[in-house]
C-alpha positions as CSV (number, residue, x, y, z in Angstrom):
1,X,7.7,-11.7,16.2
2,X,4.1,-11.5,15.2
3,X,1.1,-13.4,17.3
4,X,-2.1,-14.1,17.1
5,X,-4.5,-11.2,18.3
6,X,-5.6,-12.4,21.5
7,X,-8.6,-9.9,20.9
8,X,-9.3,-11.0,17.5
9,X,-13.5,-11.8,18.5
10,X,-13.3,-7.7,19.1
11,X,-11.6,-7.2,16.3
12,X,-14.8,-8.9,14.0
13,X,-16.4,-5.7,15.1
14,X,-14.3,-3.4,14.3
15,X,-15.5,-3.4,10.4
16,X,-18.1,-0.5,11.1
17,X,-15.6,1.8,12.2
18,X,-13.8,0.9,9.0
19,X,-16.9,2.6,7.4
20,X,-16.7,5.7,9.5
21,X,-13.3,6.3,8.9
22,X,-13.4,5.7,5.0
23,X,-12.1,2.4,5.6
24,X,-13.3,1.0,1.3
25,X,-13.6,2.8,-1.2
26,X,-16.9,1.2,-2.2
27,X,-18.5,2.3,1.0
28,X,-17.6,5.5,3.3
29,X,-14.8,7.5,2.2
30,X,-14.0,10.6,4.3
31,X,-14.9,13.7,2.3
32,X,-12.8,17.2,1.9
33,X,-14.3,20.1,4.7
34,X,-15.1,22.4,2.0
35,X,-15.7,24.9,5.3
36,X,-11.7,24.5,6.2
37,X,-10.1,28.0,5.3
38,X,-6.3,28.1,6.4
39,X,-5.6,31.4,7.5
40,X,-1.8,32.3,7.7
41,X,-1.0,35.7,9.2
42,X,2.4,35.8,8.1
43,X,3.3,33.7,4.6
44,X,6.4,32.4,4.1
45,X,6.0,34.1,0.4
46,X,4.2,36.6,-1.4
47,X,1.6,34.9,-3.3
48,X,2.8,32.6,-6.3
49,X,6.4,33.6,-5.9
50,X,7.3,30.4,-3.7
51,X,8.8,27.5,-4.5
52,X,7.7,24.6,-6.6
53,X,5.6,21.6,-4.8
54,X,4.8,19.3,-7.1
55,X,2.1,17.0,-6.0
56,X,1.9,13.4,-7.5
57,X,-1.0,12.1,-9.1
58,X,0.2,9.4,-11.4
59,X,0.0,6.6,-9.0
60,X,-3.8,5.9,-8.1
61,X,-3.1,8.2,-5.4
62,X,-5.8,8.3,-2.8
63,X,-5.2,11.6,-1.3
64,X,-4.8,14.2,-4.2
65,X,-5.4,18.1,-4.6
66,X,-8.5,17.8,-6.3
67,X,-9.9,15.6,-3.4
68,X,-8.9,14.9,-0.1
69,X,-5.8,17.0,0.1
70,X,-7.5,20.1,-1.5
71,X,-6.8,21.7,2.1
72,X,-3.2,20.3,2.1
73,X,-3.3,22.5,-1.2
74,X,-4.9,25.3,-0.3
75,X,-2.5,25.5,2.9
76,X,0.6,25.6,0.7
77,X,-0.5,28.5,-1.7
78,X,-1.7,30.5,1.2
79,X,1.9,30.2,2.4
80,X,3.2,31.9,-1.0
81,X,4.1,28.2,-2.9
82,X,3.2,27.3,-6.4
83,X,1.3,23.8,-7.1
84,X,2.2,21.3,-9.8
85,X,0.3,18.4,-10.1
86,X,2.4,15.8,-11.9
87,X,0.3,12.8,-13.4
88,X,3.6,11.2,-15.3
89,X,5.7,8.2,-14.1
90,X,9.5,9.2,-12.5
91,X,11.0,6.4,-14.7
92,X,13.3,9.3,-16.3
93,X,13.2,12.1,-14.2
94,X,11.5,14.2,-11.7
95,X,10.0,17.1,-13.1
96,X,13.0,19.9,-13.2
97,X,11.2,22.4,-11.6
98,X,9.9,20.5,-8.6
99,X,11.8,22.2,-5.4
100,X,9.6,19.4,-3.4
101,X,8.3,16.4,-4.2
102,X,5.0,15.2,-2.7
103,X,4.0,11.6,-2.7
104,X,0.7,10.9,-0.6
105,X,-0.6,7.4,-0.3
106,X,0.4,5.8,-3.8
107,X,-1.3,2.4,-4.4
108,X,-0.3,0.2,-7.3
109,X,-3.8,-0.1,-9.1
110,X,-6.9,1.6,-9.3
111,X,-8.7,-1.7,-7.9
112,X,-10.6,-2.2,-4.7
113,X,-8.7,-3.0,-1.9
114,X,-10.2,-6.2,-1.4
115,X,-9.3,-7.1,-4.9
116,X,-5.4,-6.4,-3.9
117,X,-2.6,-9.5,-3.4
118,X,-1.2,-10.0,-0.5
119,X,1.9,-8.7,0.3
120,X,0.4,-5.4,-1.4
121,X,2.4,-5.1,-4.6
122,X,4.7,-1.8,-5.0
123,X,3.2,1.2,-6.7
124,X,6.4,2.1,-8.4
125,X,8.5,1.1,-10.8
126,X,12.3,-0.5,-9.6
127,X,13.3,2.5,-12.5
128,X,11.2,5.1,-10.7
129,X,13.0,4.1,-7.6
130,X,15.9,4.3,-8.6
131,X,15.4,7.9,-10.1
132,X,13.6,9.4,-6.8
133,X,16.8,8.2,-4.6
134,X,19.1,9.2,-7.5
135,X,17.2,12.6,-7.4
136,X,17.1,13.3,-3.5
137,X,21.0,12.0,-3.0
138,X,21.7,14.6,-5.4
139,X,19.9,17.5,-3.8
140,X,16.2,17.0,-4.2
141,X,13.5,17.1,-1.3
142,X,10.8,14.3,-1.1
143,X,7.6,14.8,1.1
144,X,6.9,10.7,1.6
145,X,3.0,9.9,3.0
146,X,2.1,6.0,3.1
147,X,-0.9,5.6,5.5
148,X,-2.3,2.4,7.3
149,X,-2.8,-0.9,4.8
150,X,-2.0,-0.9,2.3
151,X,-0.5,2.6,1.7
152,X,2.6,1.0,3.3
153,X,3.1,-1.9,1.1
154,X,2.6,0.3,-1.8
155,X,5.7,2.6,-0.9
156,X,7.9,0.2,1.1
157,X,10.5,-0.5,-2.1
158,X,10.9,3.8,-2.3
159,X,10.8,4.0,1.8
160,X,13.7,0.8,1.7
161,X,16.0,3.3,-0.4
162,X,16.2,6.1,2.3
163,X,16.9,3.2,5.1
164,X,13.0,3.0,6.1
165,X,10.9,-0.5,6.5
166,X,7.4,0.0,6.6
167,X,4.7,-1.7,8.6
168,X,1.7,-2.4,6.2
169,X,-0.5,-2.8,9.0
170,X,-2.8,-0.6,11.3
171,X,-1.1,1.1,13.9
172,X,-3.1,1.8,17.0
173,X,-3.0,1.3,20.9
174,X,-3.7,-2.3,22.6
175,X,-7.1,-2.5,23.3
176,X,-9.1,-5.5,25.1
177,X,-13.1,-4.6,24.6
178,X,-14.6,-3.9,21.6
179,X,-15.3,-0.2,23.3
180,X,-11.7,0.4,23.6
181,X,-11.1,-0.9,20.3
182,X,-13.5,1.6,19.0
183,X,-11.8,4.4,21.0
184,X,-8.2,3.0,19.6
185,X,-9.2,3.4,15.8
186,X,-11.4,6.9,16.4
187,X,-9.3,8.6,18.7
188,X,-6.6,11.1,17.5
189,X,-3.0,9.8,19.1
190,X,-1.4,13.3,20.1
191,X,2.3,13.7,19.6
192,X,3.5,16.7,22.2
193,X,6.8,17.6,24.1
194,X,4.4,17.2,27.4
195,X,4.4,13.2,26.5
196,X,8.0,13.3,24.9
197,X,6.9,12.2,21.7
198,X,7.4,14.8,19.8
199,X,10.7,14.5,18.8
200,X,13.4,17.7,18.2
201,X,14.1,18.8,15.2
202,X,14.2,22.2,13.0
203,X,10.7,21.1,12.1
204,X,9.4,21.1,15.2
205,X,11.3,24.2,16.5
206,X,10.2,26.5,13.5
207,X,12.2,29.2,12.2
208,X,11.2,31.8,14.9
209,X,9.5,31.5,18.5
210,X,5.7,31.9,16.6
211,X,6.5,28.9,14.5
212,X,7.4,26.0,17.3
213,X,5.0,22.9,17.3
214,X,4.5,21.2,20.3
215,X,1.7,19.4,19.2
216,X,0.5,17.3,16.5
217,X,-2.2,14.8,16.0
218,X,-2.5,11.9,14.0
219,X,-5.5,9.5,12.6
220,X,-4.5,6.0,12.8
221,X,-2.7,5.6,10.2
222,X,1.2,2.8,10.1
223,X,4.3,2.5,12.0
224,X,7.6,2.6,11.0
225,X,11.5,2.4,11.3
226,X,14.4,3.9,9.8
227,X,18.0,3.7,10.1
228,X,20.4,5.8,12.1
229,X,20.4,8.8,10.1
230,X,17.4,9.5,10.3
231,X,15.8,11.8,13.2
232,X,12.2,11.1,14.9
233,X,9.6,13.5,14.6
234,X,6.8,11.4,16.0
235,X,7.3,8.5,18.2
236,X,4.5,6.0,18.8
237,X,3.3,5.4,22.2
238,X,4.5,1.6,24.3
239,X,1.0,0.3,24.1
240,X,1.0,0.5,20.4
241,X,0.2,-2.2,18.0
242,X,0.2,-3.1,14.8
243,X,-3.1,-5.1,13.7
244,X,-1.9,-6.3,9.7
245,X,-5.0,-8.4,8.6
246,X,-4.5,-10.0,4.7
247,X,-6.6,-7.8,3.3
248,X,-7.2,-3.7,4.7
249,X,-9.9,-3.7,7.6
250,X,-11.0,-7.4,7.0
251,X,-10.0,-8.1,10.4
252,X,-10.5,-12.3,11.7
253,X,-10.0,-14.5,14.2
254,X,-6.3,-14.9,12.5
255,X,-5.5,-11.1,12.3
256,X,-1.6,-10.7,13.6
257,X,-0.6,-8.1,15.4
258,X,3.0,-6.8,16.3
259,X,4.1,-4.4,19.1
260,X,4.9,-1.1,17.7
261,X,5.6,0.9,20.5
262,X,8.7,2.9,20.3
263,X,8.7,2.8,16.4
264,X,8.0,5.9,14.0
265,X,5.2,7.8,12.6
266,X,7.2,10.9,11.3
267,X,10.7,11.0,10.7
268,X,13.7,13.5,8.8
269,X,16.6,12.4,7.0
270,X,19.3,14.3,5.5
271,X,20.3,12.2,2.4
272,X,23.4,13.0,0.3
273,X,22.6,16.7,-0.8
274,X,18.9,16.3,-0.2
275,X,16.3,16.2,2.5
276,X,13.5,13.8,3.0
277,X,10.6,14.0,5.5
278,X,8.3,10.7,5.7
279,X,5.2,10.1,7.6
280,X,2.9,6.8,8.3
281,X,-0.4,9.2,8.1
282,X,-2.2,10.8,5.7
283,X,-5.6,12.3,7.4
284,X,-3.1,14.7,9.6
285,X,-2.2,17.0,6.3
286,X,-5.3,17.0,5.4
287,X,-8.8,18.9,6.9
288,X,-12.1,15.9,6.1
289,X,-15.1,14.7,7.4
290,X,-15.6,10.9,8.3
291,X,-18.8,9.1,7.2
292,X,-20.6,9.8,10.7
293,X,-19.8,13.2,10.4
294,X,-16.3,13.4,12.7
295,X,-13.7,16.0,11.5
296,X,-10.7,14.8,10.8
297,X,-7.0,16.1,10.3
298,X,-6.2,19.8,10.0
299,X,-9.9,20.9,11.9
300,X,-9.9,18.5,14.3
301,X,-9.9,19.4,18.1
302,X,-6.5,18.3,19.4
303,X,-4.8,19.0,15.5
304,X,-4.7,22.9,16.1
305,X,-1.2,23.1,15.1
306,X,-1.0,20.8,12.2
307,X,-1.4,23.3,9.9
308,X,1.8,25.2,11.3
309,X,3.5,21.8,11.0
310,X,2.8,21.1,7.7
311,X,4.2,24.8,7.1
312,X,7.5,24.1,8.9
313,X,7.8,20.8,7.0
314,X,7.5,22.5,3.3
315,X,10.0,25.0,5.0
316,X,12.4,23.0,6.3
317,X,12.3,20.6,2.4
318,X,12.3,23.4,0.4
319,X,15.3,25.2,2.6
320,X,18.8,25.9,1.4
């Protein structure tokens, strides 16, 4: 059940490091490392004959190709994929020629985040729902990216048809000083098969011996849980946490927190005919620059491989 933080006078400090992490988007957003070039030795296809990824922009996304996920883009043509930015509702369909579907951190308005109700309302449609299960049971792949509050409230209705509850909270590990709590927010939390959470899958393995992950790091960001069909990717530490103020980053002396430890920040599912891969953090596919100047994502030291995981997770969606 949730509690009261028992750290909450720390957690009244803890609004600058909102800043340097992009926290608002009135102050402090993390900016695209224009000096990122992925460089793939061998492609998964010659260039522009790959399969379709069509990248969603018709939800107020926050992370898009034309901003912070212009690595995430330039990763996936280097590999040989095409890019389709799709800016129209999935209250009918899904685009026909979409072999995956990428949906990063949706949000249900263009408003700031302190402006948002409480529970964060859904940023799609019970139609659209309906039509991206509907689509995936029937052989479609889904790519699903909700990152800390309130990315998670956003997509919970869509992540609750594939068996998932998100958290739409800020996952990060127990803390009890305001140093550590600074540490707990700006520290990467490293997924590996040395602290056996890294979990096993095709995704992780790769296709061949040059294309096994065994690590990955992640920035912040939610937790998660899904049902039994699903298989972990990326299991969050014991000491984790979940801080879920009422609004994102506004942390007070009444901010709940729940333990976390154990739950999900990556996961697989094979679902009807289809395949979906969903993850609690965004910064991880992408390659930015914090506020104070801190790399974050794809060019960060401790993140050298997640580039080669993003690879194997396109691979293993857009697979047979």
């Amino acid at each position: 059940m949730p509690a009261r933080c028992s750290n909450s006078p720390i957690l009244l400090g803890l609004i600058a490091v909102a800043v340097a992490l992009g926290g608002t988007r009135a102050a402090g957003e993390p900016r695209p490392d224009l000096d990122y070039r992925p460089s793939i030795a061998d492609p998964e296809y010659r260039s522009g004959s790959g399969p379709v990824v069509c990248i969603d922009a018709a939800h107020h996304n926050f992370h898009r190709v034309d901003g912070l996920y212009r690595s995430f883009g330039d990763l996936l043509l280097a590999d040989g994929y095409r890019i389709q930015v799709t800016d129209v509702a999935f209250d009918r369909e899904v685009p026909a020629d979409c072999r995956v579907l990428v949906i990063a951190n949706a949000q249900p308005s263009s408003a700031e985040w302190k402006h948002y109700p409480y529970p964060t309302p859904s940023a799609f449609t019970d139609a659209e729902v309906r039509w991206i299960v509907t689509w995936v049971r029937e052989g479609g792949r889904l790519l699903l990216i909700a990152d800390h509050m309130p990315f998670p409230g956003a997509a919970a209705s869509l992540a609750a048809g594939f068996g998932c509850r998100f958290n739409d909270g800020f996952a990060v590990a127990d803390f009890s000083s305001e140093a550590e709590g600074r540490e707990a927010f700006l520290t990467p939390t490293l997924f590996s098969r040395q602290n056996g959470l890294l979990g096993s899958h095709p995704i992780v393995a790769g296709r061949s011996q040059t294309r096994q992950v065994t690590q990955v790091a992640t920035f912040a960001g939610q937790a998660f849980l899904c049902g039994s069909g699903a298989t972990a990717l990326l299991v969050l530490p014991r000491d984790f946490v979940s801080l879920m103020p009422a609004r994102p980053w506004e942390f007070t002396l009444q901010t709940l927190q729940v333990p976390v430890g154990g739950w999900l920040q990556g996961a697989a599912i094979e679902f009807g005919a289809g395949r979906v891969a969903i993850f609690g953090e965004g910064g991880m596919f992408a390659a930015q620059i914090t506020d104070d100047g801190r790399p974050m994502g794809m060019n960060a030291r401790g993140a050298e491989q997640n580039a080669l995981f993003v690879r194997n997770i396109v691979d293993w969606l857009s697979g047979p």
